[in-house]
N, C-alpha and C positions, 0 to 999 in steps of 0.2 A: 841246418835241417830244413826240408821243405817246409813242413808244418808252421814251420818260426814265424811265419809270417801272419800267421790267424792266433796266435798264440797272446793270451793276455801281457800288459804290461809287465806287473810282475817276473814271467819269466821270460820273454825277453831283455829285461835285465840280466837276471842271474843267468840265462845261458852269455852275453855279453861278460859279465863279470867270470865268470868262470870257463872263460877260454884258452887260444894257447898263448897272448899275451900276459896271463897269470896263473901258469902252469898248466893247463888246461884241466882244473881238478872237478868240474864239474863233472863233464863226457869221461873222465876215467871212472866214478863213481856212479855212472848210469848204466845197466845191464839192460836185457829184453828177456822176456818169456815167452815163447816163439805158441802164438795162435794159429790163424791162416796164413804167416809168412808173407801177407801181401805188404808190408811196411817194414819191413828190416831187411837191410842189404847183409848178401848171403857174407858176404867177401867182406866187409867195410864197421860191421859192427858188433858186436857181444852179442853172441846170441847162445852161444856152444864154448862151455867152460869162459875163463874168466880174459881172455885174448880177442881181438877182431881173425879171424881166419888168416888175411892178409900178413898179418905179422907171426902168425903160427906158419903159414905156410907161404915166404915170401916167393920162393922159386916158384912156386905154381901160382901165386899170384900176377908173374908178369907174362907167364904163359895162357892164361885164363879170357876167352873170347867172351866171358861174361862179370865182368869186373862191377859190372853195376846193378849186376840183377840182383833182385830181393828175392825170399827164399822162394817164396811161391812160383818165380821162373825157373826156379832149378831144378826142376822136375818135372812130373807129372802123376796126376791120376787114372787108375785102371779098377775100376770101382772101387772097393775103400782099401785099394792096395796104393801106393805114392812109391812111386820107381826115381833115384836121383839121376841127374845126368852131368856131367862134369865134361866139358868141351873146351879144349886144347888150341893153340894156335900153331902151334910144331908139335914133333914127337916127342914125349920127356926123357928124358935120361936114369939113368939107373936109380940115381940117386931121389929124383922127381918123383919116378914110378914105386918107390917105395913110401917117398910121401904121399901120392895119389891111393895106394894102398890104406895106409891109415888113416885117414881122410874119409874114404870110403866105409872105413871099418867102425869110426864115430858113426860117420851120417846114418848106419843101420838101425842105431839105438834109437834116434829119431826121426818125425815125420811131421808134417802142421795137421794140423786141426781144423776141419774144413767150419765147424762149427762156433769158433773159438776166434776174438778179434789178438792179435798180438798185444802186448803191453808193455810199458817200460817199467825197471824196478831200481828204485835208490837204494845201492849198494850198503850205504853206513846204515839203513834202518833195518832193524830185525823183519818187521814185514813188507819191506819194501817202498814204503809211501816217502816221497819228501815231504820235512819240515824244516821250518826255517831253525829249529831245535838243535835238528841233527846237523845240519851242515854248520852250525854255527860252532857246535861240539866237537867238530872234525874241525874247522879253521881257526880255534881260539887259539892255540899253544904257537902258531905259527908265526906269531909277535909280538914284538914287548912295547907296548906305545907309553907315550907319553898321558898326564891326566888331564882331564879338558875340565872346560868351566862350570862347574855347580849347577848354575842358573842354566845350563845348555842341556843337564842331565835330568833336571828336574821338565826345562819343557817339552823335550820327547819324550818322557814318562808319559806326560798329559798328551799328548800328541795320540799314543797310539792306544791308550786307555776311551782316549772320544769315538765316540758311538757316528762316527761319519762314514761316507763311503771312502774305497778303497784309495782308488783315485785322488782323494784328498790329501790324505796321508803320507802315500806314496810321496805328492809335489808338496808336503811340509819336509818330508824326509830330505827329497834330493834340494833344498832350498839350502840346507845344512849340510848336505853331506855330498859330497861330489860321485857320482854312479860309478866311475870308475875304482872308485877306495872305497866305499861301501862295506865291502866283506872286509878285501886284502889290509888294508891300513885306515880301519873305522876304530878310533878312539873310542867312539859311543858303542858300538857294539862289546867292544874289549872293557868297556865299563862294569857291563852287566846289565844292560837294560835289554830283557825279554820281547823280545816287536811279536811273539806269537800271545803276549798273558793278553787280557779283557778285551775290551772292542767287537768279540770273538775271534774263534780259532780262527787263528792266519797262518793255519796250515797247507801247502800248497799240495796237490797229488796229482797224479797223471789221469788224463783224461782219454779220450777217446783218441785212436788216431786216427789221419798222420798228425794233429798239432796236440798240444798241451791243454790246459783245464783256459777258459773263455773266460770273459772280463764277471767280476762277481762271484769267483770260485775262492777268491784266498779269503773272504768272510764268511764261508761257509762253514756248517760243522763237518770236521773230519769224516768222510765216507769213501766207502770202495769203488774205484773206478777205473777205468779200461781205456789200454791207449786209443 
C-alpha cells in the first residue's frame, strides 16, 4: 500500500507479518467504507460486499482500461447526482455483458460521499477498530507451541507494563522475538501475555488516509479515527 511508507513502526510490522508469506491474513481481514473514493481502488480492494471486484468479476477485470483507478475515477459528478462509468478495452461477450449488467446493478445502490474521507475497517472487530486483542483472538488457535522460559515470561510482563515510549518496547520486543514469528509462532504471545494491559492502551486504529495511524498512536487511548 502506498500509505506504508508514512505509516508507524507498529504497522509496518504487522502489515509485514500479515502478508502473503503468512497467509496473507491481515489484507483479508481489512475491508473499506467507501467515503470520497479518492483512496480505495475500485477493482483491487473490499469495498462492495465482502470480495475485491477483480475476483468477483475476473472476466471484466482483464477487459477493464481502468484496473487501477480508485473509486473516485470511476465516475463522475453532475451536481449531487454521481453517474458510474465502466470502460472496456474490447467488446464483451454475452456472458461479460450480463456480468457488466450486474455490476451496474450493485453500483446503483452506491455513490461516495463528497463530504466524507474513506476509512478502513478490521473485519474481526464488532466496530471495526484494530486491536492487538482481536487479531491475537483470531491467530491464537492457529498453533500449538512449545513452553518457553519463566524468567522470559515474567520480563516481557515488565516490559510492556513500563510506562516508556513506544519505540522502546517495540526494540525490547524484537530483541526477543524475531518480527517475522511475532504473531505466526510467538511462544510468548501463545503464553498469554496481553502486550495491549498497562503502559496504556496499545490499541492500534486507523487513521487518516492514504497511510495508517503516525508514530505515538499505539499509546494512545482508544478513539475514533478516519483513514
Amino acid at each position: 500500500m502506498e500509505g506504508l511508507k508514512h505509516a508507524s513502526i507498529w504497522w509496518r510490522d504487522i502489515w509485514r507479518l500479515g502478508g502473503v508469506g503468512e497467509g496473507n491474513w491481515f489484507d483479508t481481514n481489512v475491508s473499506n467504507a467507501l467515503g470520497d473514493g479518492k483512496y480505495i481502488g475500485f477493482w483491487k480492494e473490499k469495498w462492495l460486499g465482502m470480495e475485491p471486484l477483480c475476483d468477483v468479476y475476473p472476466s471484466l477485470f482483464v477487459k477493464t482500461v481502468q484496473r487501477h483507478a480508485n473509486v473516485s475515477n470511476m465516475g463522475s459528478w453532475d451536481n449531487n447526482a454521481w453517474s458510474w462509468r465502466l470502460d472496456w478495452t474490447a467488446p464483451l461477450t454475452e456472458t461479460e455483458l450480463a456480468d457488466d449488467a450486474e455490476l451496474r446493478l450493485l453500483l446503483e445502490q452506491v455513490q461516495p460521499c463528497r463530504d466524507n474521507e474513506d476509512r478502513r475497517r478490521w473485519i474481526p472487530h464488532t466496530v471495526g477498530v484494530f486491536s492487538v486483542q482481536s487479531a491475537y483472538s483470531m491467530l491464537q488457535d492457529r498453533f500449538s507451541l512449545p513452553e518457553i522460559e519463566p524468567n522470559t515470561v515474567i520480563a516481557l510482563k515488565r516490559l510492556w507494563k513500563n510506562n516508556v515510549p513506544s519505540k522502546v518496547i517495540i526494540f525490547g520486543w524484537r530483541e526477543n522475538e524475531d518480527i517475522d514469528h511475532m504473531f505466526f509462532h510467538c511462544q510468548i504471545s501463545q503464553k498469554g501475555i496481553n502486550v495491549g494491559e498497562s503502559g496504556g492502551a496499545r490499541e492500534k486504529q486507523w487513521a487518516n488516509a492514504p497511510g495508517s495511524p503516525r508514530e505515538g498512536d499505539a499509546t494512545s487511548q482508544p478513539k475514533t479515527l478516519r483513514r
